[in-house]
mmCIF file as Biopython writes it, N, C-alpha, C and O atoms, coordinates in Angstrom:
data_model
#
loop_
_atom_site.group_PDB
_atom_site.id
_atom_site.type_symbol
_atom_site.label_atom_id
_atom_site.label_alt_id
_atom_site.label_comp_id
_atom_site.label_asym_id
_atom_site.label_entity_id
_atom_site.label_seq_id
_atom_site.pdbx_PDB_ins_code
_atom_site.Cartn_x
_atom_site.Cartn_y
_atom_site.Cartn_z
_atom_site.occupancy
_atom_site.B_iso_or_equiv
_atom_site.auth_seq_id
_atom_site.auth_asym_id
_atom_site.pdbx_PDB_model_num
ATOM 1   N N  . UNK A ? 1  ? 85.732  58.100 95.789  1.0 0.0 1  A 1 
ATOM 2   C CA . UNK A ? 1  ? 86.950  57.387 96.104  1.0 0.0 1  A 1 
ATOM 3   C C  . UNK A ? 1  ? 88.045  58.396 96.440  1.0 0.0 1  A 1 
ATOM 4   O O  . UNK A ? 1  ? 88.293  59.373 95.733  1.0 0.0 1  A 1 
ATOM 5   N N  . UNK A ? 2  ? 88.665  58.097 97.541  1.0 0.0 2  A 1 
ATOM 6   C CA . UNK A ? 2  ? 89.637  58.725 98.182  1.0 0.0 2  A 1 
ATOM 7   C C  . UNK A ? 2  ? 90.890  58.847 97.458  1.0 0.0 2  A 1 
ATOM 8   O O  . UNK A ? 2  ? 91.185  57.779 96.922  1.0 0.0 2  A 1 
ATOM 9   N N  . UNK A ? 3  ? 91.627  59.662 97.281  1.0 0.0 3  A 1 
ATOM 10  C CA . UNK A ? 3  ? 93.350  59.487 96.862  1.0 0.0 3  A 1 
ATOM 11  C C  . UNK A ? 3  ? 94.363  60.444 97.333  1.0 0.0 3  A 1 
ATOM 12  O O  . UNK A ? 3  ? 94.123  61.294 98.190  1.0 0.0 3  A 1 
ATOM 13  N N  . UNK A ? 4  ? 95.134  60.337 96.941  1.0 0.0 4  A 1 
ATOM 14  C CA . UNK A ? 4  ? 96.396  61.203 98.050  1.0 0.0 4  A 1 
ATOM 15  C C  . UNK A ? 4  ? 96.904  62.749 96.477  1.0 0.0 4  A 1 
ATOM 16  O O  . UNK A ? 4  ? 97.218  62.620 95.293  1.0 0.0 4  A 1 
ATOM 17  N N  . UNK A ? 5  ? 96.790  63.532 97.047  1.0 0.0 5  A 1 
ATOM 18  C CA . UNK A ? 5  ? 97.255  64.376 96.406  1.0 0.0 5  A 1 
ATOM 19  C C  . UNK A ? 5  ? 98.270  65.023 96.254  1.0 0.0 5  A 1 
ATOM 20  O O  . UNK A ? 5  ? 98.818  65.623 97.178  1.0 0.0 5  A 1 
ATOM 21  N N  . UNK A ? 6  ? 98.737  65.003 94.911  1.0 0.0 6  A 1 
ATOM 22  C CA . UNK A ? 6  ? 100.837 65.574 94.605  1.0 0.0 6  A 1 
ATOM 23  C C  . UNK A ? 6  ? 100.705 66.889 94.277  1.0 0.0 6  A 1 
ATOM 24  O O  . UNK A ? 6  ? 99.666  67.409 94.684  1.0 0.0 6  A 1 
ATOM 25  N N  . UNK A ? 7  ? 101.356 67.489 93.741  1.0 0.0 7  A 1 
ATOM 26  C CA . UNK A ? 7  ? 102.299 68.595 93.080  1.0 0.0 7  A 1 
ATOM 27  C C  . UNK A ? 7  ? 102.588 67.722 91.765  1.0 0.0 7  A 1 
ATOM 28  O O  . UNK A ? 7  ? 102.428 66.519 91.559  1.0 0.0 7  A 1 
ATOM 29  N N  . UNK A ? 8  ? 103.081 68.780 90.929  1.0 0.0 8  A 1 
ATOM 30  C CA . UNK A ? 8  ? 103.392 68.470 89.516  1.0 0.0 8  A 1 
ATOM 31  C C  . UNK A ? 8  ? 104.191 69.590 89.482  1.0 0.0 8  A 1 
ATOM 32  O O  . UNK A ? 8  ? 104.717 69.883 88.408  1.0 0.0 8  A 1 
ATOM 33  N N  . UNK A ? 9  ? 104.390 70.298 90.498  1.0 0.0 9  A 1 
ATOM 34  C CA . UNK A ? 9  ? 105.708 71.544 90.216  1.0 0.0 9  A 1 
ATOM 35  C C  . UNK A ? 9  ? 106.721 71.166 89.245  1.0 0.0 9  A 1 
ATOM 36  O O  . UNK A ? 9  ? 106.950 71.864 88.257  1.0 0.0 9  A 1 
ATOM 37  N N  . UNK A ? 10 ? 107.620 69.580 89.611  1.0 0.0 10 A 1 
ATOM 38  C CA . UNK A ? 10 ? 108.443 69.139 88.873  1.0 0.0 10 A 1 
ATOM 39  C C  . UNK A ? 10 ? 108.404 69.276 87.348  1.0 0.0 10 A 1 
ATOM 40  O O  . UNK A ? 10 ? 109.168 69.878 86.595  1.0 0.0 10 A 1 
ATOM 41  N N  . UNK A ? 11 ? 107.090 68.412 87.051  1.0 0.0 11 A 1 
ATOM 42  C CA . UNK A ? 11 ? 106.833 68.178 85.822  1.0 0.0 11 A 1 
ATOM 43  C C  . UNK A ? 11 ? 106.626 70.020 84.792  1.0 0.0 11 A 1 
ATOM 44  O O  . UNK A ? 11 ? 106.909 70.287 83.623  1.0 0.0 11 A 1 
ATOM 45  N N  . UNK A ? 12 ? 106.197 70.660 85.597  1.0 0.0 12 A 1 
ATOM 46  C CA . UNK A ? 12 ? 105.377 71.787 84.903  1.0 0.0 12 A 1 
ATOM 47  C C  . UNK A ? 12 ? 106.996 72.712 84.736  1.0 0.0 12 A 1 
ATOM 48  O O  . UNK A ? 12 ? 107.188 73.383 83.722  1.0 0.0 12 A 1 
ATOM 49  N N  . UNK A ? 13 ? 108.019 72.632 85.807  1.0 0.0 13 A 1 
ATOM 50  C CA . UNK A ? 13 ? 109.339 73.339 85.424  1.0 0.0 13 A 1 
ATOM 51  C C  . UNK A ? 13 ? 109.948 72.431 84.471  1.0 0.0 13 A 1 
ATOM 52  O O  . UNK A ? 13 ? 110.948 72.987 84.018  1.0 0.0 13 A 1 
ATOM 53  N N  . UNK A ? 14 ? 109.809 71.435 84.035  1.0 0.0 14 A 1 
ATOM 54  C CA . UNK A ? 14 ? 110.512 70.611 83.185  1.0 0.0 14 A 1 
ATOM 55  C C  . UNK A ? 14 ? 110.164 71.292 81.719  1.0 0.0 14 A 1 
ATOM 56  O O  . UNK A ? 14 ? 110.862 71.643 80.768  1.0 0.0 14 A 1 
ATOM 57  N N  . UNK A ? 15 ? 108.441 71.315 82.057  1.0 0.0 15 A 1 
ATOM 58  C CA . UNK A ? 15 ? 108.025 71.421 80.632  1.0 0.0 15 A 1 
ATOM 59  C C  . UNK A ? 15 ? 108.066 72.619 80.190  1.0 0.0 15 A 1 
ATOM 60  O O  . UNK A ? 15 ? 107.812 72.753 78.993  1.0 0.0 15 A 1 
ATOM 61  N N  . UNK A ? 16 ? 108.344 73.666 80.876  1.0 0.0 16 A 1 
ATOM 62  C CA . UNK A ? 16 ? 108.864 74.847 80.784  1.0 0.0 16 A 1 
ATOM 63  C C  . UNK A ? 16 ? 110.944 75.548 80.824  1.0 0.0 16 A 1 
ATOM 64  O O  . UNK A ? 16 ? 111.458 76.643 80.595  1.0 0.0 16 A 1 
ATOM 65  N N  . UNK A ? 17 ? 111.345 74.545 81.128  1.0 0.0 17 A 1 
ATOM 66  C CA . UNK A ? 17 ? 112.544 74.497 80.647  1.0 0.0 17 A 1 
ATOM 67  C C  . UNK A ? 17 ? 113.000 75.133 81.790  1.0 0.0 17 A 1 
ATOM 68  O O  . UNK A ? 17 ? 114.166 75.445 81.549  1.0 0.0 17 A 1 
ATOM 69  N N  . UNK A ? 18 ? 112.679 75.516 82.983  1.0 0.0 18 A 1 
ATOM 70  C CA . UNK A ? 18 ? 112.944 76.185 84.536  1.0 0.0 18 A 1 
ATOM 71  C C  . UNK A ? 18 ? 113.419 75.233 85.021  1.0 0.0 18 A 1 
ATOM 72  O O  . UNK A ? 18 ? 113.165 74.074 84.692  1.0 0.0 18 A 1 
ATOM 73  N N  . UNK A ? 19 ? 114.596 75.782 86.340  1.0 0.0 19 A 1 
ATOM 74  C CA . UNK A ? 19 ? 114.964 75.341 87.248  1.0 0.0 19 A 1 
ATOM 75  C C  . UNK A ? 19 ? 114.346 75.210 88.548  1.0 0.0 19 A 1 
ATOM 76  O O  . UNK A ? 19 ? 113.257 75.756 88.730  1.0 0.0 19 A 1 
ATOM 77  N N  . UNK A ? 20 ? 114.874 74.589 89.428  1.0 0.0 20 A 1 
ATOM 78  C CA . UNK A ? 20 ? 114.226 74.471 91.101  1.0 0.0 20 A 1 
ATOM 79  C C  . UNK A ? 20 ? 115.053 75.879 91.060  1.0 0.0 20 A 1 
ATOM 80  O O  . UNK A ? 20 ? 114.244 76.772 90.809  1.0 0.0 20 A 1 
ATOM 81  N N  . UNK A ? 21 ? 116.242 76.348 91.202  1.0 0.0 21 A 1 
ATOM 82  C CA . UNK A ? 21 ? 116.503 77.373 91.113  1.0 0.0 21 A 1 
ATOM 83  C C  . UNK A ? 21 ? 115.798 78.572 90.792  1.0 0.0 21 A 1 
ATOM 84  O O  . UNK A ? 21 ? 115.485 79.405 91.643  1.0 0.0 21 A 1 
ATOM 85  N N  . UNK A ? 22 ? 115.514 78.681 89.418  1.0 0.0 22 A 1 
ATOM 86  C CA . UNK A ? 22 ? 114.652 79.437 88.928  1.0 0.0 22 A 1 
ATOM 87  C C  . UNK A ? 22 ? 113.429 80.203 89.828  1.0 0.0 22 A 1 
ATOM 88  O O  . UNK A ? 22 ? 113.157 81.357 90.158  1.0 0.0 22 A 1 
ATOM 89  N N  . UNK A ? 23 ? 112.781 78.651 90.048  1.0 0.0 23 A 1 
ATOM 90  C CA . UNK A ? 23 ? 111.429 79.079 91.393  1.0 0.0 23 A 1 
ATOM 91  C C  . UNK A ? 23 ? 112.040 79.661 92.542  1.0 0.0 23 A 1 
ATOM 92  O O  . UNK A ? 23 ? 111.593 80.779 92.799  1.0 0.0 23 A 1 
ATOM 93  N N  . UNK A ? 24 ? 113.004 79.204 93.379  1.0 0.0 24 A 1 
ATOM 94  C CA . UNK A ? 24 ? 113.412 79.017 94.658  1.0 0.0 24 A 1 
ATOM 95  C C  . UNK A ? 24 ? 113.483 81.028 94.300  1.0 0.0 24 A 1 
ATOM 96  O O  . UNK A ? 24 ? 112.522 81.724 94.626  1.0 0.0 24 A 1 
ATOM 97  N N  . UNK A ? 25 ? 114.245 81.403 93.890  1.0 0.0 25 A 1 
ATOM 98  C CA . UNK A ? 25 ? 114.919 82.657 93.794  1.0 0.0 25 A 1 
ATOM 99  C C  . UNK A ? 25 ? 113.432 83.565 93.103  1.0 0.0 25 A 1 
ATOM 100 O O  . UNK A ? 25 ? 113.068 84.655 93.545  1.0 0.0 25 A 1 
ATOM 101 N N  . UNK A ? 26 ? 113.004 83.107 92.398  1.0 0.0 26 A 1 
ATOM 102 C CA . UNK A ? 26 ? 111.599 83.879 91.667  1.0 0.0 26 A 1 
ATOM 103 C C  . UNK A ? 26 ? 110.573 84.219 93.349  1.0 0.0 26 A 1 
ATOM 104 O O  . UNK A ? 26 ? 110.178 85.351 93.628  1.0 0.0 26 A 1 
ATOM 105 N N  . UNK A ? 27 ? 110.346 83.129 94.148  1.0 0.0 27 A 1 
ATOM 106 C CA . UNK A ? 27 ? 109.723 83.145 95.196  1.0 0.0 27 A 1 
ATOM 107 C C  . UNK A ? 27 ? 109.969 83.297 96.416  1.0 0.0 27 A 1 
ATOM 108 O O  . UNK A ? 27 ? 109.228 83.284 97.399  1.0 0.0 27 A 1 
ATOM 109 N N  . UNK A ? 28 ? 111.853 83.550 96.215  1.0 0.0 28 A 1 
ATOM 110 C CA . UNK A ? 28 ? 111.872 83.704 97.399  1.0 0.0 28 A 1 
ATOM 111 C C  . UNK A ? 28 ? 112.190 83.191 98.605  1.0 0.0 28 A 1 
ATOM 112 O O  . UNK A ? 28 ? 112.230 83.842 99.649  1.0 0.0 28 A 1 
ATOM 113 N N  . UNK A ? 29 ? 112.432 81.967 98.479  1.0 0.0 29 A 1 
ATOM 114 C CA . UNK A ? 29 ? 112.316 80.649 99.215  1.0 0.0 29 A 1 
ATOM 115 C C  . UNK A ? 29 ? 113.522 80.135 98.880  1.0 0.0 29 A 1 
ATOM 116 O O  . UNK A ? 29 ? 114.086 80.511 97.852  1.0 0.0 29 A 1 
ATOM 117 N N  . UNK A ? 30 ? 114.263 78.875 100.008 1.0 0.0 30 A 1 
ATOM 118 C CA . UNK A ? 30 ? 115.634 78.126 99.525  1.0 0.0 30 A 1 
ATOM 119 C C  . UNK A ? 30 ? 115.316 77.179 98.609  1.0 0.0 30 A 1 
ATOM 120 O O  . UNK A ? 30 ? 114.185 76.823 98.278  1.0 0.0 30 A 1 
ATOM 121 N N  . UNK A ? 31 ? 116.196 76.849 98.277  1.0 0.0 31 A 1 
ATOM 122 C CA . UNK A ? 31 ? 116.396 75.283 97.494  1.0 0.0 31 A 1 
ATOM 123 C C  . UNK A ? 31 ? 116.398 74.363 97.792  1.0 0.0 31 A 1 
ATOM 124 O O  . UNK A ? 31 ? 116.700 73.364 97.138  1.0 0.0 31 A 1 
ATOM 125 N N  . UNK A ? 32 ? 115.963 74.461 99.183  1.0 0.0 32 A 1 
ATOM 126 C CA . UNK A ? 32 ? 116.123 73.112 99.531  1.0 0.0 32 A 1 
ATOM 127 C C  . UNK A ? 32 ? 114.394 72.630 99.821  1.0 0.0 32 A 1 
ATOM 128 O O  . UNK A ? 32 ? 113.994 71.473 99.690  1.0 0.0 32 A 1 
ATOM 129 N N  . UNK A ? 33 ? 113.540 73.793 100.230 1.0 0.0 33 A 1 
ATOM 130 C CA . UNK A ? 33 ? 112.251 74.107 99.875  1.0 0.0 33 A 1 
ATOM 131 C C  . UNK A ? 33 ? 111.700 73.573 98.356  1.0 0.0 33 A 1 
ATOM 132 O O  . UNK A ? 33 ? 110.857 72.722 98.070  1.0 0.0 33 A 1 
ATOM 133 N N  . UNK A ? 34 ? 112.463 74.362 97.598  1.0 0.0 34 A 1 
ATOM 134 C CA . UNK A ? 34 ? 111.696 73.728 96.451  1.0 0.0 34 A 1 
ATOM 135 C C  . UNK A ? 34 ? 112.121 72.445 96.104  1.0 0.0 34 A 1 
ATOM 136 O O  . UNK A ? 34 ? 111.231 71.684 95.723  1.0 0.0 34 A 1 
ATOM 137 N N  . UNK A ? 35 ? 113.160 72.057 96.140  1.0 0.0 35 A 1 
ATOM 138 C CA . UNK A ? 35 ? 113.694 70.273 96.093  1.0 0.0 35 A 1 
ATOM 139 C C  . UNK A ? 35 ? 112.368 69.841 96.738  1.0 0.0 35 A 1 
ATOM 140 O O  . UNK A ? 35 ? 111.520 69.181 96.136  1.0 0.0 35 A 1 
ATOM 141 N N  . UNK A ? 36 ? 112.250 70.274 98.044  1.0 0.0 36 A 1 
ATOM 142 C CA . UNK A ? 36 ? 111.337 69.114 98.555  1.0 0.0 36 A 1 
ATOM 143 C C  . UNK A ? 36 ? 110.147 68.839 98.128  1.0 0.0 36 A 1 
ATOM 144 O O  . UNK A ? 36 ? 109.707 67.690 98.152  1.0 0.0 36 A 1 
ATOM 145 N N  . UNK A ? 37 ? 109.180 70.302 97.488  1.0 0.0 37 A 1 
ATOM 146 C CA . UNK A ? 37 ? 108.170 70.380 97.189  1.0 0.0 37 A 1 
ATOM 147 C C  . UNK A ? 37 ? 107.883 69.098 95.573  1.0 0.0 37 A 1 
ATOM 148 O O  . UNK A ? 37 ? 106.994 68.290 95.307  1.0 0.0 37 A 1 
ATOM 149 N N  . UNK A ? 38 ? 109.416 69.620 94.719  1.0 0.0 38 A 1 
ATOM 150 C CA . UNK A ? 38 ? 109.383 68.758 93.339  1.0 0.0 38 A 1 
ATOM 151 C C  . UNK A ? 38 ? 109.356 67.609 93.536  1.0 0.0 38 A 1 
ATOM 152 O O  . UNK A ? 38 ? 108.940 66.850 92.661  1.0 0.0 38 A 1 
ATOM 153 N N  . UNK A ? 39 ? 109.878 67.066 94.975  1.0 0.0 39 A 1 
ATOM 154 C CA . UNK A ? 39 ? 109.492 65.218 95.483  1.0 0.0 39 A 1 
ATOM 155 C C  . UNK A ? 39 ? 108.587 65.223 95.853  1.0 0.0 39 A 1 
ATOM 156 O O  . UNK A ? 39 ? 108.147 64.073 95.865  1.0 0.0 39 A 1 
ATOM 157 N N  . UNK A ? 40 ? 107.691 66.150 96.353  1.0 0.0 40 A 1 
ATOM 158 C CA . UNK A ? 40 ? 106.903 65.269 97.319  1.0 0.0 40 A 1 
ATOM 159 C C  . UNK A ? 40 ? 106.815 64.890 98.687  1.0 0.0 40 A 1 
ATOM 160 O O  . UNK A ? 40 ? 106.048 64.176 99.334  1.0 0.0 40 A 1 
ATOM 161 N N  . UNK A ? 41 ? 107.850 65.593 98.949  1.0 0.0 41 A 1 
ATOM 162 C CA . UNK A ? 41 ? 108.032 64.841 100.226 1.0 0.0 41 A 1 
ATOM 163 C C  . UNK A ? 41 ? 107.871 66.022 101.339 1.0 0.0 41 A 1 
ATOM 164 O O  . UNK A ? 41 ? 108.166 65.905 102.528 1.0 0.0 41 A 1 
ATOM 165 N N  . UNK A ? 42 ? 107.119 67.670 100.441 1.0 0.0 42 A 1 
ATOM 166 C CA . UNK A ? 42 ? 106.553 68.552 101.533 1.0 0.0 42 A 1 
ATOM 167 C C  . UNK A ? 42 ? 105.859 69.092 100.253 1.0 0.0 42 A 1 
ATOM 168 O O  . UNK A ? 42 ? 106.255 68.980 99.093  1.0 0.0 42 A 1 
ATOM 169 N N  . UNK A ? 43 ? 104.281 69.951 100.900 1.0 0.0 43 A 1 
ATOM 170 C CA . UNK A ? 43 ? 103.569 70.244 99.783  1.0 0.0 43 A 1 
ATOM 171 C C  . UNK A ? 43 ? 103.314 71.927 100.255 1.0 0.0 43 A 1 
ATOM 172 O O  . UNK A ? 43 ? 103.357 72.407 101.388 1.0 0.0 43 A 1 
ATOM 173 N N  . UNK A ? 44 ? 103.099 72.451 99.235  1.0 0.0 44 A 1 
ATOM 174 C CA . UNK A ? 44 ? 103.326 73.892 99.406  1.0 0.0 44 A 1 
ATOM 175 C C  . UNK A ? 44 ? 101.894 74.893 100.206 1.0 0.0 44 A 1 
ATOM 176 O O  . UNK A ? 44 ? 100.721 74.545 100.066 1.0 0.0 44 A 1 
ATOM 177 N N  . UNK A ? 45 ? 102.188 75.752 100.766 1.0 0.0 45 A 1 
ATOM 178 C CA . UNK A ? 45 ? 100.455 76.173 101.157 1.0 0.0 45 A 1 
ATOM 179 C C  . UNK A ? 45 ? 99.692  76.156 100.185 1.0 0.0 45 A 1 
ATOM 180 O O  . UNK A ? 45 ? 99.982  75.713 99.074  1.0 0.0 45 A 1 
ATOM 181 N N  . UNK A ? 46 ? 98.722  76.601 100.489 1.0 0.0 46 A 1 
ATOM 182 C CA . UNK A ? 46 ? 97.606  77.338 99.499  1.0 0.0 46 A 1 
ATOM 183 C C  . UNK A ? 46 ? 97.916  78.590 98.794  1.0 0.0 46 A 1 
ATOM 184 O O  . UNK A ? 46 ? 97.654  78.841 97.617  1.0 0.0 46 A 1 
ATOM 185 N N  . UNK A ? 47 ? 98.376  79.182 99.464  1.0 0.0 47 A 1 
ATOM 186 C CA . UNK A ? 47 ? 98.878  80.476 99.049  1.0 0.0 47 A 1 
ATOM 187 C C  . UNK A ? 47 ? 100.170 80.391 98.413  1.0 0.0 47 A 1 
ATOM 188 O O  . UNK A ? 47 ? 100.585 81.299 97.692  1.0 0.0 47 A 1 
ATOM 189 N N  . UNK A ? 48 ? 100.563 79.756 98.555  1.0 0.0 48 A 1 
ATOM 190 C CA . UNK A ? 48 ? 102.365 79.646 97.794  1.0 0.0 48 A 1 
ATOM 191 C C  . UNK A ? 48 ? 101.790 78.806 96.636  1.0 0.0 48 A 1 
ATOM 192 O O  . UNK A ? 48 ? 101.723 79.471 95.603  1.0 0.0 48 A 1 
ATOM 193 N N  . UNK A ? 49 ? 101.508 77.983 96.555  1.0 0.0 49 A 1 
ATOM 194 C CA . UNK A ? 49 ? 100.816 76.825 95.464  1.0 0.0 49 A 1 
ATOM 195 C C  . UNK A ? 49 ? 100.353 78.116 94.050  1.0 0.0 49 A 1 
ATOM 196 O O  . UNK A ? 49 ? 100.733 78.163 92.880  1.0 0.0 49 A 1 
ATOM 197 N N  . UNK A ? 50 ? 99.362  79.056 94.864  1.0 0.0 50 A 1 
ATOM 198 C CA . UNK A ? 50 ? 99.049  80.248 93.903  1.0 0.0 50 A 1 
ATOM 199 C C  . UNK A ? 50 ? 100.207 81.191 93.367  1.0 0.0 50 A 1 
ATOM 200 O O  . UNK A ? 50 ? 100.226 81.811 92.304  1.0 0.0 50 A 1 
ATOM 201 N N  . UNK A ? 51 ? 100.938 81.157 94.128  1.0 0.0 51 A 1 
ATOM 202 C CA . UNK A ? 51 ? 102.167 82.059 93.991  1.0 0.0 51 A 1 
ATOM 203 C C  . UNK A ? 51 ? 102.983 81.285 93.190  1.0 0.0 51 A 1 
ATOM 204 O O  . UNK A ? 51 ? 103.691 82.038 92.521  1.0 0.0 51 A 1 
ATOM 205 N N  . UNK A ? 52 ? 103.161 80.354 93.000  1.0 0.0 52 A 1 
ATOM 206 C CA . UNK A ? 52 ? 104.135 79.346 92.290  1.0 0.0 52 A 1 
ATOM 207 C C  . UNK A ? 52 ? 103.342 79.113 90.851  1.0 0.0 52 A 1 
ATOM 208 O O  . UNK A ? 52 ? 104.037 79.083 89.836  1.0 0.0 52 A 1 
ATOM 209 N N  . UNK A ? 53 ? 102.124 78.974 90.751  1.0 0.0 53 A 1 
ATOM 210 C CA . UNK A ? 53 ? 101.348 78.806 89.638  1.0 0.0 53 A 1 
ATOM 211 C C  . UNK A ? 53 ? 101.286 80.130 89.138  1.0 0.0 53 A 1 
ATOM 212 O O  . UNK A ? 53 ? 101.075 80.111 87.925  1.0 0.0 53 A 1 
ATOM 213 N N  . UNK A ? 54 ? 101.417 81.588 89.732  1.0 0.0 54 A 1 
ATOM 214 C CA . UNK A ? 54 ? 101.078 82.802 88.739  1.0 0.0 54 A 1 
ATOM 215 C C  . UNK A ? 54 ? 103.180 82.748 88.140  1.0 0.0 54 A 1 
ATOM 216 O O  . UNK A ? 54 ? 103.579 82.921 86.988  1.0 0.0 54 A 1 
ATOM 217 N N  . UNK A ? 55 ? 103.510 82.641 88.608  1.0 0.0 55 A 1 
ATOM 218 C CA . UNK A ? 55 ? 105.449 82.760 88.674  1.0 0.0 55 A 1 
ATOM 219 C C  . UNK A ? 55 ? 105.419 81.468 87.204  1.0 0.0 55 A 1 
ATOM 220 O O  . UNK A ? 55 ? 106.083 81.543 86.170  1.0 0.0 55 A 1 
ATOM 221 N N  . UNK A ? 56 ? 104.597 80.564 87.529  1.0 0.0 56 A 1 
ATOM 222 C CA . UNK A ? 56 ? 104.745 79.412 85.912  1.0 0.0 56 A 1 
ATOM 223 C C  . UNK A ? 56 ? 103.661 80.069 84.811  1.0 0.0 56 A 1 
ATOM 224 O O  . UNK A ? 56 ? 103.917 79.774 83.643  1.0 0.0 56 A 1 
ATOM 225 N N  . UNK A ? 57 ? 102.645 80.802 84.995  1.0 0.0 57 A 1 
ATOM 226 C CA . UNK A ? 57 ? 101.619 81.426 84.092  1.0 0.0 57 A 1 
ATOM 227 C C  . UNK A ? 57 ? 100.621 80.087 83.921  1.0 0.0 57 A 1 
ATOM 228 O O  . UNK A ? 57 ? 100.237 79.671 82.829  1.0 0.0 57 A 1 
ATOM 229 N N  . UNK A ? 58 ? 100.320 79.571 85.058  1.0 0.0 58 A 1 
ATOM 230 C CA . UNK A ? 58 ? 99.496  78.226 84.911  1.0 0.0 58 A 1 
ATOM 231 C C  . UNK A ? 58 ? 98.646  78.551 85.784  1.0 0.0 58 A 1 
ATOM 232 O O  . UNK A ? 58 ? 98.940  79.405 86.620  1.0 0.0 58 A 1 
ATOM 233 N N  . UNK A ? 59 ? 97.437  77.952 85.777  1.0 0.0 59 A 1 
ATOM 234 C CA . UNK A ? 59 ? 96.042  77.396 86.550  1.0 0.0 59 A 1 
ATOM 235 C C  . UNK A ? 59 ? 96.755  76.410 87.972  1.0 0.0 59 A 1 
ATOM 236 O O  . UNK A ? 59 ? 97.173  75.252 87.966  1.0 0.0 59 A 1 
ATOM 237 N N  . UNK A ? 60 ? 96.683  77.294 88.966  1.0 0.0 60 A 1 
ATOM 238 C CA . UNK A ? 60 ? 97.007  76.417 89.937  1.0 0.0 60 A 1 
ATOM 239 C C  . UNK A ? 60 ? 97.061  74.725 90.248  1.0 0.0 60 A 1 
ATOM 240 O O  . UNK A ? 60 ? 97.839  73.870 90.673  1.0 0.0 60 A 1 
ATOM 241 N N  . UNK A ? 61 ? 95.277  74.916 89.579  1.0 0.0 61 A 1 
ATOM 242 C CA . UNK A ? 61 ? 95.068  73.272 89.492  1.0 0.0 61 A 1 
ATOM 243 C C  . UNK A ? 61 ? 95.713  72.211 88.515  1.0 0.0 61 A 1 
ATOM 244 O O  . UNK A ? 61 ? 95.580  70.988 88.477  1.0 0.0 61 A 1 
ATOM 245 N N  . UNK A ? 62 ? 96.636  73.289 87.546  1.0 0.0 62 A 1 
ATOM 246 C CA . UNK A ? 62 ? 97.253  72.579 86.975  1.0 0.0 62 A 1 
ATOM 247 C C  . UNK A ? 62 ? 98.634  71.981 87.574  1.0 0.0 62 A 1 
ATOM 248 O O  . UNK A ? 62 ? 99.556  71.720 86.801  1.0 0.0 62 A 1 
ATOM 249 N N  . UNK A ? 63 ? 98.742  71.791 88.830  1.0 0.0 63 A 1 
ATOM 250 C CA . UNK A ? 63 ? 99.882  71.847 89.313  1.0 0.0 63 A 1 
ATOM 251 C C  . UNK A ? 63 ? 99.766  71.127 90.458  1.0 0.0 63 A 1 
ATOM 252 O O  . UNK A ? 63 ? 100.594 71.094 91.368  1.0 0.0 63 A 1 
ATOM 253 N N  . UNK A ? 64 ? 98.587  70.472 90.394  1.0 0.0 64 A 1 
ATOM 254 C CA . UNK A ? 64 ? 97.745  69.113 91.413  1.0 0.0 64 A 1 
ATOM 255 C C  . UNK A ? 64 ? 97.241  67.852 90.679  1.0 0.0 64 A 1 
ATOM 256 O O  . UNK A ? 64 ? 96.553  67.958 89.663  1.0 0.0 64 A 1 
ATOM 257 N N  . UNK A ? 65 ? 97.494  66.980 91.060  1.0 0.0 65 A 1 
ATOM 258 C CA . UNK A ? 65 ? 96.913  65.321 90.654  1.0 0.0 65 A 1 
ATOM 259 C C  . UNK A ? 65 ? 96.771  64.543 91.681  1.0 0.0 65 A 1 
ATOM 260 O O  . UNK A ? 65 ? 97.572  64.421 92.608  1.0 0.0 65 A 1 
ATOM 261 N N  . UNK A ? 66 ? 95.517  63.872 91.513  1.0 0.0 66 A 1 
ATOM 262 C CA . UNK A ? 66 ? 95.296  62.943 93.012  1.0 0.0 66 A 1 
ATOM 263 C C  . UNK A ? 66 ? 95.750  61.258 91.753  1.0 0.0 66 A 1 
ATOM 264 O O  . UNK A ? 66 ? 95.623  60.846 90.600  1.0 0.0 66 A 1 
ATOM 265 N N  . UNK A ? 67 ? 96.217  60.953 92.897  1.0 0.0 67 A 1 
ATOM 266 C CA . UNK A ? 67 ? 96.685  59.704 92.470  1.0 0.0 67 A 1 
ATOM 267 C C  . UNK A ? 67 ? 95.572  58.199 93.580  1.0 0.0 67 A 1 
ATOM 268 O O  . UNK A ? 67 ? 95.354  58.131 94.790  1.0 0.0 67 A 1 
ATOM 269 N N  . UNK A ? 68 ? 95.186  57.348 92.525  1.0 0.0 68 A 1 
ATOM 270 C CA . UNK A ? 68 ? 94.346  56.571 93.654  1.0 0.0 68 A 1 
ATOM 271 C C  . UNK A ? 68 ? 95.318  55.537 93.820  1.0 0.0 68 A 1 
ATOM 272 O O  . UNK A ? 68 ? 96.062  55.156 92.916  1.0 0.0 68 A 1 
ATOM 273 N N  . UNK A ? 69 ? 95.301  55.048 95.092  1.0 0.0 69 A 1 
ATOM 274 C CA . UNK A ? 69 ? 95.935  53.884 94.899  1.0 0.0 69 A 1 
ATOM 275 C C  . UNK A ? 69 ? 96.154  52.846 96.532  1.0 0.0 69 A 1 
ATOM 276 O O  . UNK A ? 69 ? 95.384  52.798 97.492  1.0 0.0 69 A 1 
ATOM 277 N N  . UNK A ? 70 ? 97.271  52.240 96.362  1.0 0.0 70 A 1 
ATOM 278 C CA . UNK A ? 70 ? 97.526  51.365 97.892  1.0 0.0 70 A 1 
ATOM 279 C C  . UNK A ? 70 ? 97.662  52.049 98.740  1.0 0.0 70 A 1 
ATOM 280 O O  . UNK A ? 70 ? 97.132  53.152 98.877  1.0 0.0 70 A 1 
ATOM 281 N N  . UNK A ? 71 ? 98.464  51.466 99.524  1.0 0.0 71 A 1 
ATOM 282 C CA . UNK A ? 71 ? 98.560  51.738 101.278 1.0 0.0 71 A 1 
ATOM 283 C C  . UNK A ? 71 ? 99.784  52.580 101.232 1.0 0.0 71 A 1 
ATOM 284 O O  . UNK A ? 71 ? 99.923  53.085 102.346 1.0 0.0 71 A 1 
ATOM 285 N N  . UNK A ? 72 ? 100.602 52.898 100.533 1.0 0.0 72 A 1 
ATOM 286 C CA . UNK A ? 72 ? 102.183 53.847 100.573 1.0 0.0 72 A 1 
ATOM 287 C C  . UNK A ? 72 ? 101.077 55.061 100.547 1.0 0.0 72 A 1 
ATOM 288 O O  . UNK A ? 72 ? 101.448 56.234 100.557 1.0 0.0 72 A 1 
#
């Protein structure tokens, strides 16, 4: 079964007490980059995804969830 796959960037800087800031400036990248990535509404390469997961001290895959669901 098919599903659409997120980011959990949001969740994983929350639970670590980090800012979008924090990342944006750790990696390099604007803020307005990482805003988008913590919605959803742009998803990061492959290679940045790794880069963003060694910068949190997490398992990349911890930082992916497929969600199953409708037509959105």
């Amino acid at each position: 079964m098919e599903g659409k796959v997120f980011n959990r960037i949001k969740a994983v800087l929350a639970e670590q007490q980090r800012t979008n800031n924090w990342l944006a400036e750790t990696l390099g990248v604007s803020r307005i980059t990482v805003s988008k990535w913590c919605t959803n509404r742009m998803q990061p390469s492959i290679e940045t995804l790794f880069l963003i997961a060694e910068a949190l001290n997490v398992e990349a895959r911890e930082l992916l969830v497929r969600r199953q669901g409708g037509d959105s």
